[in-house]
C-alpha atoms as one frame of an Amber mdcrd trajectory, in Angstrom:
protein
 -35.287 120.978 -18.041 -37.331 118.036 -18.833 -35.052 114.448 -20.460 -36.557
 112.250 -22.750 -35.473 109.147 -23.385 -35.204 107.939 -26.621 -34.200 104.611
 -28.154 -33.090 104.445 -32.290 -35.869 103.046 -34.000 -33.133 100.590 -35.389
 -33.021  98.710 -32.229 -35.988  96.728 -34.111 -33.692  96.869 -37.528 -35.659
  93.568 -37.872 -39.159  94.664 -37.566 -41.206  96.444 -40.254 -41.566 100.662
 -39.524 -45.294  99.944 -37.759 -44.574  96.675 -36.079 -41.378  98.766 -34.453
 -43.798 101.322 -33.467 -45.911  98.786 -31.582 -42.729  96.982 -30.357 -41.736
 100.316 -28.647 -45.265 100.751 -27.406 -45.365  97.336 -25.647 -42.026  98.954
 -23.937 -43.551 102.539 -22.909 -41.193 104.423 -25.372 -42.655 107.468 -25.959
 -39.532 108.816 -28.128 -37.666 107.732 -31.072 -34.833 108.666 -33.469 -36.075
 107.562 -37.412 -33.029 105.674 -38.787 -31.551 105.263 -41.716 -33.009 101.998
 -42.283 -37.150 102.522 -41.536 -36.478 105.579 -43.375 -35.548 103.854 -46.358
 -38.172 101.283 -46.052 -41.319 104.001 -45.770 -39.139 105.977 -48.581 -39.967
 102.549 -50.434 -43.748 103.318 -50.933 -46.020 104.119 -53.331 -47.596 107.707
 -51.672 -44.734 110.219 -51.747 -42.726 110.905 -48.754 -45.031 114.111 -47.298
 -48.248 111.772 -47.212 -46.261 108.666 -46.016 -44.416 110.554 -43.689 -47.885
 111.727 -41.995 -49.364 109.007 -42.353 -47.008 107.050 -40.844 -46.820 109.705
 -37.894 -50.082 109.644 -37.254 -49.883 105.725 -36.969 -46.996 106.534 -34.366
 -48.865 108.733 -32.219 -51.702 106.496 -31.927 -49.134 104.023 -30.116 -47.433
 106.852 -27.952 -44.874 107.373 -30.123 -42.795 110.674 -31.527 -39.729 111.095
 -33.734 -38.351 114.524 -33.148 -35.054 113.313 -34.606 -34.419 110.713 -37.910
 -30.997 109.925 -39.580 -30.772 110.986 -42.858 -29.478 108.267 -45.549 -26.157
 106.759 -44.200 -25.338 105.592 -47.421 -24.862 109.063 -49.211 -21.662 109.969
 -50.157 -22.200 113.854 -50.025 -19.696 114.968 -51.924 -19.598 112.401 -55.013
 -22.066 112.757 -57.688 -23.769 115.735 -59.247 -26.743 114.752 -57.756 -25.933
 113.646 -53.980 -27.639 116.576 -52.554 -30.509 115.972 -54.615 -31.302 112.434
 -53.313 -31.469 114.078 -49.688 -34.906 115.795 -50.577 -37.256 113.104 -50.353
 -35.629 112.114 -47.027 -36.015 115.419 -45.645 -39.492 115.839 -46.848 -40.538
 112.235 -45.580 -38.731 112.910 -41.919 -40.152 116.857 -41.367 -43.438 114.845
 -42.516 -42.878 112.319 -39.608 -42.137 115.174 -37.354 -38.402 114.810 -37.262
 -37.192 118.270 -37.230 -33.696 117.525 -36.408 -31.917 115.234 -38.664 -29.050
 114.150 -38.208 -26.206 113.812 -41.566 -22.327 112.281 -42.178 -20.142 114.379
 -43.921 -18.262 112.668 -46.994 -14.742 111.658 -45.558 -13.817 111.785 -49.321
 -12.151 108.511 -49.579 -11.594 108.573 -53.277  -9.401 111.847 -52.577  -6.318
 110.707 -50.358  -4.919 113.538 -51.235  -6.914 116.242 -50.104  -5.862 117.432
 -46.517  -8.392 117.535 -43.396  -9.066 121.513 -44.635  -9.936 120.476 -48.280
 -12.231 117.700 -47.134 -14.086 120.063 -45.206 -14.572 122.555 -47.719 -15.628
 120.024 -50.486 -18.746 119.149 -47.540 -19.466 123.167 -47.542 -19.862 123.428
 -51.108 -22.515 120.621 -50.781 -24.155 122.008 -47.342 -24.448 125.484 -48.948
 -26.531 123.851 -51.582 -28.483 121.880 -48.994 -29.114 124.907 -47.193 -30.723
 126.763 -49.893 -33.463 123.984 -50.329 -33.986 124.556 -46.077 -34.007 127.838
 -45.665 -37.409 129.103 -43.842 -37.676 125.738 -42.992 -37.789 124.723 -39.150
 -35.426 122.108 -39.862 -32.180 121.405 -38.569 -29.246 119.197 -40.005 -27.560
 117.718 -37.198 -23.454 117.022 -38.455 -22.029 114.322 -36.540 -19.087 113.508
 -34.854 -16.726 110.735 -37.112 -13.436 109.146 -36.903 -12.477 109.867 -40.449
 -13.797 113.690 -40.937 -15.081 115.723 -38.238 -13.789 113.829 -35.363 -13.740
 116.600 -33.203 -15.815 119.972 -32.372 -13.247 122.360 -34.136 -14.508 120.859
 -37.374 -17.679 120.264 -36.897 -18.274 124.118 -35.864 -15.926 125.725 -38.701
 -19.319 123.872 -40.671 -21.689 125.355 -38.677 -20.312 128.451 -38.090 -19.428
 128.808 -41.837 -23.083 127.795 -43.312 -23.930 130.595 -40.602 -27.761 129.618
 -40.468 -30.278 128.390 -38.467 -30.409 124.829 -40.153 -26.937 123.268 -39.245
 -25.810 122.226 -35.973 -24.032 119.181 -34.373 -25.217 115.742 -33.374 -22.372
 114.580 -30.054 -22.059 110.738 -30.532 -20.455 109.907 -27.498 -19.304 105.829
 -28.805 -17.115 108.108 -31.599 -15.923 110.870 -29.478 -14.122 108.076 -27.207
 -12.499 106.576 -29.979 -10.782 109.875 -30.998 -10.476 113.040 -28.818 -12.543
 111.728 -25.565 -13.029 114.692 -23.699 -16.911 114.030 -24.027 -17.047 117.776
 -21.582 -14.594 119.776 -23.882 -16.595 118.753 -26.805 -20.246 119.599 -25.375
 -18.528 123.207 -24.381 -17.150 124.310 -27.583 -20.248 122.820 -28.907 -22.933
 124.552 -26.935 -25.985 125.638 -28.314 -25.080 124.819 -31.802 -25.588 120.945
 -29.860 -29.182 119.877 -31.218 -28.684 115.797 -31.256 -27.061 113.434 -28.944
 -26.194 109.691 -29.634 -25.668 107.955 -26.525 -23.225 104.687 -26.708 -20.550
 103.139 -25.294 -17.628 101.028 -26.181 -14.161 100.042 -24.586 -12.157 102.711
 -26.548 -10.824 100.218 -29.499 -14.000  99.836 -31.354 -17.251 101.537 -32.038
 -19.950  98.958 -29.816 -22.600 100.879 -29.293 -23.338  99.116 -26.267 -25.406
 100.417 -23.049 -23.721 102.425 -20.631 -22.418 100.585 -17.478 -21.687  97.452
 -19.117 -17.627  96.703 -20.649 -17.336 100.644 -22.093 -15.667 103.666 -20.486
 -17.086 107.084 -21.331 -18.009 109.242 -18.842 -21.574 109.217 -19.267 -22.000
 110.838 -15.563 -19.688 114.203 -16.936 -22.136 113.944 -20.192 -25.364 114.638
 -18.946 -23.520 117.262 -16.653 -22.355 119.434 -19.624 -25.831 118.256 -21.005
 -27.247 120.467 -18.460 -24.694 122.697 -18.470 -25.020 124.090 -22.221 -29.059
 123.851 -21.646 -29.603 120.962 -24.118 -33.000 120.666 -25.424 -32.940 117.863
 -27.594 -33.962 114.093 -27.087 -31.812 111.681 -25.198 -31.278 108.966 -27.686
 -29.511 105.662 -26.966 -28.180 104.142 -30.180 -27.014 100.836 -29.591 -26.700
  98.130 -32.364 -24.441  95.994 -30.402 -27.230  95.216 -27.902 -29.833  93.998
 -30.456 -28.367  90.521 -31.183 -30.756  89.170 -29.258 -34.502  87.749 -28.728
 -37.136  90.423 -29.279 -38.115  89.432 -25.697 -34.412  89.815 -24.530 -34.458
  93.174 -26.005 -37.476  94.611 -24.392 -35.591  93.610 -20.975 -33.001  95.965
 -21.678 -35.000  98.249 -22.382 -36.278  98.111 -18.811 -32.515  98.685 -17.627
 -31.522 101.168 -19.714 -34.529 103.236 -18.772 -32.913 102.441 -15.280 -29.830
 103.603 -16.095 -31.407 106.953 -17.535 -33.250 107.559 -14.404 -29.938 106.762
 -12.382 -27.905 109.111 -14.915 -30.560 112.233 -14.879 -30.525 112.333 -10.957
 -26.392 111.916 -10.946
């Protein structure tokens, strides 16, 4: 099965959405993950987000460029409000416009609630999901439920979600930079997972902090036994690298490791 690599579109957090698109193109990225942040910003115009959204994927492809995947609004707190679920919408309209048709979502670790045990915090995020799922339904559009340190640390939780909402539009985004700060077994996790595994974030860090750094450089996952269970449960989706802690640098800088990290895939997918 074919890999395609994939860099966040936040690696250019300081670029505009089309001047990222060309930055990627100078690069020969041909895939992309829609974050949080150019979302926003193309949320922030005056067209709606179906007509921005193809618009601005039409602009994309032009350049070589594709976002299968986006990440919805990190700043949502799912389960607070009357209307959290309502202020998804024009994010998923603007990203299935863009051609992101796996998105990925946080659950609400309900911090206001200290009370609430790990069982009550996941069944607060149902009561939204099931609401969320109404508005997808017939929709080829899947919400990707990451991996956390606070809620849904490990695949148990993230599948009693998925296997509750029992339809076609949930599944689970593996970050790997969050799944070595908690459980680790990066293999155990891609098992349980399986085909309910639609999203990957690829990262790395030391264990004590989440770096999203490139693989191979101070971290320690296993990214060797990753693409092996990759292969193993038949993923399909991109192969997205999402790496803040290697952007403080010169755009030029940047670009260069892009060059190794494409390296590193290559390395990685023949492993």
């Amino acid at each position: 099965m074919q890999k395609n690599f994939s860099v966040w579109s936040s690696y250019y957090i300081d670029l505009s959405p089309k001047d990222m698109v060309l930055a990627f193109e100078k690069c020969g990225v041909h895939y992309s993950e829609l974050s949080d942040e150019h979302g926003e910003a193309l949320l922030g115009g005056p067209k709606g987000p179906e007509k921005t959204g193809m618009e601005f994927a039409a602009f994309a492809k032009d350049h070589g460029l594709c976002f299968p995947q986006g990440h919805l609004w990190l700043g949502i707190s799912l389960c607070e409000g009357k209307d959290s679920v309502e202020k998804l919408l024009k994010w998923i309209d603007l990203f299935e416009a863009v051609g992101a048709k796996r998105m990925v979502l946080h659950a609400d670790a309900l911090f206001s609630h200290p009370e609430y045990t790990r069982r009550q915090r996941l069944d607060a995020n149902l009561l939204q999901l099931e609401k969320l799922g109404s508005y997808l339904k017939g929709r080829d559009v899947v919400i990707c439920l990451e991996n956390l340190i606070e809620i849904c640390a490990g695949a148990d939780e993230l599948m009693y979600l998925v296997e509750t909402l029992k339809s076609p539009n949930f599944g689970v985004c593996l970050d790997t930079g969050h799944l070595n700060l908690t459980l680790r077994d990066q293999t155990a996790f891609i098992g349980r997972c399986k085909g309910a595994l639609k999203a990957v974030h690829l990262d790395d860090n030391e264990g004590k902090f989440d770096q999203h750094l490139v693989p191979y450089g101070c971290g320690n996952v296993d990214f060797p036994a990753v693409f092996s269970a990759l292969d193993e449960v038949g993923y399909d989706g991109i192969y997205n690298f999402e790496i803040p802690g290697e952007r403080r640098c010169p755009l030029e800088v940047r670009a260069m490791k892009i060059g190794y990290l494409r390296s590193v895939f290559g390395f990685l997918c023949g492993a």
